[in-house]
N, C-alpha and C positions, 0 to 999 in steps of 0.2 A: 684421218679417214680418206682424206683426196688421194694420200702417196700410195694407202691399200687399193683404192679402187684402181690408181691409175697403174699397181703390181700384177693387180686383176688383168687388168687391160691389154698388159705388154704379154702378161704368159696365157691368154688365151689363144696366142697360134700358136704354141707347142703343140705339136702333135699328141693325142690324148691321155697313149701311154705314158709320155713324159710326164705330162702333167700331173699326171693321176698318181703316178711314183712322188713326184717332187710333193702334194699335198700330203701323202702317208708322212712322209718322211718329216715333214710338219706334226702332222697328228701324234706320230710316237713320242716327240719331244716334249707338249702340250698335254701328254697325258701325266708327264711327271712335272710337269712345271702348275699344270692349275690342279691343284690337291682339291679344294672345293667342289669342282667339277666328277673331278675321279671321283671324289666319295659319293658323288650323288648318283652315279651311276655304279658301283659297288652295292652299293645299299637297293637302288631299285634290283639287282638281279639277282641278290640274296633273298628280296621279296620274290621274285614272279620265277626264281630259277632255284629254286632249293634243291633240287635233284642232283645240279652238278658238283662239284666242288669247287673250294674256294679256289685254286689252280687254274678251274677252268674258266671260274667267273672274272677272274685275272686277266686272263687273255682273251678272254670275251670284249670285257671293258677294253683292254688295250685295241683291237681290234676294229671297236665302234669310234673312237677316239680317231683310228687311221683312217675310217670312211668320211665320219663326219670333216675333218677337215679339208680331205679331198674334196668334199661334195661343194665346199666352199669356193677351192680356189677354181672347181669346173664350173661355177656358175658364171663365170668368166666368160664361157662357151655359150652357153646359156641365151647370155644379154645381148652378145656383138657376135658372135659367129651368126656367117648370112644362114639362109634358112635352108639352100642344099646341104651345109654341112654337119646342120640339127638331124635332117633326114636319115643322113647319114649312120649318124651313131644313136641314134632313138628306134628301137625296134618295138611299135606296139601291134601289142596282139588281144583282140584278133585284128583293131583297127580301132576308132576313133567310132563310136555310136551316131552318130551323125543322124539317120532315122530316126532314132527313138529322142535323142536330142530336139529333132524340129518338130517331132510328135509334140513335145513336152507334155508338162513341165518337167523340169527333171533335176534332184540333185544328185550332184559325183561326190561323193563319199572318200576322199583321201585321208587315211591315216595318216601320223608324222614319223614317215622314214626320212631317210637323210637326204635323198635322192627325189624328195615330194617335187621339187619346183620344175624339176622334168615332167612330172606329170600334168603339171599345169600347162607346158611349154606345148608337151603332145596335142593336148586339148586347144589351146591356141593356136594351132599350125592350122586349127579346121575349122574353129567358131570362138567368137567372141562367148564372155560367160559374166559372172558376177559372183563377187566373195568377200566374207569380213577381213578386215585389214587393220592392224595393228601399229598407229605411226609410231615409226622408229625415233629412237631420241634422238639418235646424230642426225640432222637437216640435210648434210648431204649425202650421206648413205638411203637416206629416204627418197627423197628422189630420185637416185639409180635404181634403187630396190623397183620403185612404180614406174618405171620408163623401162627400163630392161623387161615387167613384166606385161609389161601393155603395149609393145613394139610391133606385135604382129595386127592387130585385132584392137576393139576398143574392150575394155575391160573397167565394171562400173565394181569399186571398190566399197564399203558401208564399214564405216565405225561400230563396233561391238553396241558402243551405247544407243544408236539408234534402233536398235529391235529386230524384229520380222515383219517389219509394215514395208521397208525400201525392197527387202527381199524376196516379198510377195509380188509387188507390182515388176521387179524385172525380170521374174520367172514369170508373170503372165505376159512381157511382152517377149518370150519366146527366150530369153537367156537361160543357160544353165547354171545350177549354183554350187560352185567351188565348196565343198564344207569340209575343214578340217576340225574334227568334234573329241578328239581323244587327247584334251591339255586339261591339268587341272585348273580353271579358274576361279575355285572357290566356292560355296553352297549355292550361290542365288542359282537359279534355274537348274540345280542340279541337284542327282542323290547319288546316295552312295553305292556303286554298281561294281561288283565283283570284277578285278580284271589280274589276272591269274593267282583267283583263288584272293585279292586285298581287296578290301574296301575304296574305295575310290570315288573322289565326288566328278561326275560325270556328266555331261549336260543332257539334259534328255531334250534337247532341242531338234534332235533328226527325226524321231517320230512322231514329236506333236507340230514340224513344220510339214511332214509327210499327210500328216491326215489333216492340217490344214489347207493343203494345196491341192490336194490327190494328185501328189508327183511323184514319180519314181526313184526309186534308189538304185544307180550301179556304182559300185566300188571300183576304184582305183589304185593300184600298189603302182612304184615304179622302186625299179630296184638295179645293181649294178650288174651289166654283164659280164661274163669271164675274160679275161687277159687283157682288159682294158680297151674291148670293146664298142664301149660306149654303155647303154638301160637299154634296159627292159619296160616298156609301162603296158600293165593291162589292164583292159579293161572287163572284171568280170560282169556276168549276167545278171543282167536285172533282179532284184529279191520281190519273189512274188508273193504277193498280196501283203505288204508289208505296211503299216503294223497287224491290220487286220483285226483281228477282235483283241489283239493282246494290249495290256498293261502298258502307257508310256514305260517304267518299271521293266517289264517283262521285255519291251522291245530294244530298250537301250542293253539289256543284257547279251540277246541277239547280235545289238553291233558288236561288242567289248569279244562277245565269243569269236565273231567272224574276224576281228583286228588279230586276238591273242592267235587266231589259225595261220595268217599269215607272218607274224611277229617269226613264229616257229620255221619256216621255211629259209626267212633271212634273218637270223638274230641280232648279228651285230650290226644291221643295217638301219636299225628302231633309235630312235630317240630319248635315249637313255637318260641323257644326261638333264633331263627336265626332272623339278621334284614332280615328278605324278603322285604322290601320296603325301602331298603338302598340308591339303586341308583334309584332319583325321575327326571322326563323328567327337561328340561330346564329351572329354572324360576322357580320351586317346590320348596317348603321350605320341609324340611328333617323332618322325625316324628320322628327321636329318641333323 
């Protein structure tokens, strides 16, 4: 892991195009070298993509395969590029909510595209925040992973198992809370929520943390720009009055609608290759 990171290290001054070439050109090979991985993303877009054909869900998966690994070796960029040259190639729109941010409380809602950690990075050029955090098994990938993402800003990370008690008090002292809610981690806090047209155990953790804080929700996508560019990360508008009288139920469906609307805009930029339909209701035979 040292000799990846420090591969990281050295090809993070290519220039982006380069870069961003030399990671596809990764991706295309790792899509026929890890078959485990390909099936799992074959199989999710057989589920949520039945329209297309198998041709297309072919080069669909090929395609997330080339981003995902890119996204990789650009997070290269990410960690150690100084911060004129994040500026640079991160174009958000409309801007960074900053207002509604100091307003709070507030959580930013990022789904898992491949390109997620720029939108963290967006968020960190202008405020510290706070998010659950998963330690990594390799020890020293782990703490690259939490120095490259706390380099700007302080940034208070919370363990899964410790709950919504650490994540209430640092949205009440004015942080925003990073949420990425669209993994499957299994039944506990979660039901089974439609997400194109499957069953899916879902955590309905966004809007019983929404109506326990009375915080607000703006979504975050970041996604790739044309010709090697650099992202795009936006931030949409606030979702008003949310959950409002609805269902935890009813409102976690609302997220899964508003993720599967943006899913469709960049498809092969989603996070494919996770089993999302790992944990199946009762009585379900398992798709992987």
């Amino acid at each position: 892991m040292r000799l990846m990171l420090f591969i990281m290290w050295l090809l993070h001054w290519l220039p982006l195009p380069l870069l961003g070439r030399f990671g596809e050109v990764v991706g295309s090979l790792l899509f026929y070298v890890i078959k485990k991985r390909r099936n799992i993303t074959l199989t999710n877009l057989r589920l949520c993509m039945p329209e297309l054909s198998e041709a297309e869900r072919y080069q669909l998966a090929k395609q997330h395969f080339r981003y995902y690994a890119r996204s990789v070796f650009e997070r290269g960029i990410l960690w150690w590029a100084p911060e004129s040259r994040l500026k640079k190639l991160i174009r958000v729109e409309p801007g960074v909510p900053l207002a509604e941010i100091q307003a709070g409380p507030v959580v930013i809602m990022c789904p898992h595209f491949v390109c997620l950690e720029v939108a963290g990075v967006a968020t960190m050029l202008e405020s510290s925040l706070c998010s659950i955090y998963s330690e990594q098994k390799n020890k020293v990938f782990d703490r690259a992973l939490r120095k490259g993402r706390s380099r700007f800003r302080p940034v208070q990370l919370f363990s899964r198992n410790e709950g919504i008690k650490p994540i209430l008090r640092a949205m009440q002292q004015g942080l925003p809370y990073f949420m990425l809610p669209d993994m499957d981690f299994g039944i506990k806090n979660a039901e089974f929520i439609p997400f194109f047209g499957v069953p899916a155990a879902t955590l309905i953790a966004l809007p019983r943390l929404v109506a326990t804080s009375g915080a607000k929700v703006i979504p975050v996508t970041a996604t790739y720009l044309p010709d090697y560019k650099g992202w795009q990360v936006r931030f949409h508008p606030a979702w008003d009055n949310y959950p409002g009288d609805a269902s935890l139920t009813e409102a976690t469906r609302h997220m899964n609608a508003f993720i599967e609307s943006q899913i469709r805009l960049a498809p092969a930029e989603y996070f494919w290759a996770h089993k999302r339909f790992k944990t199946r209701p009762e009585g379900e035979a398992g798709f992987y």
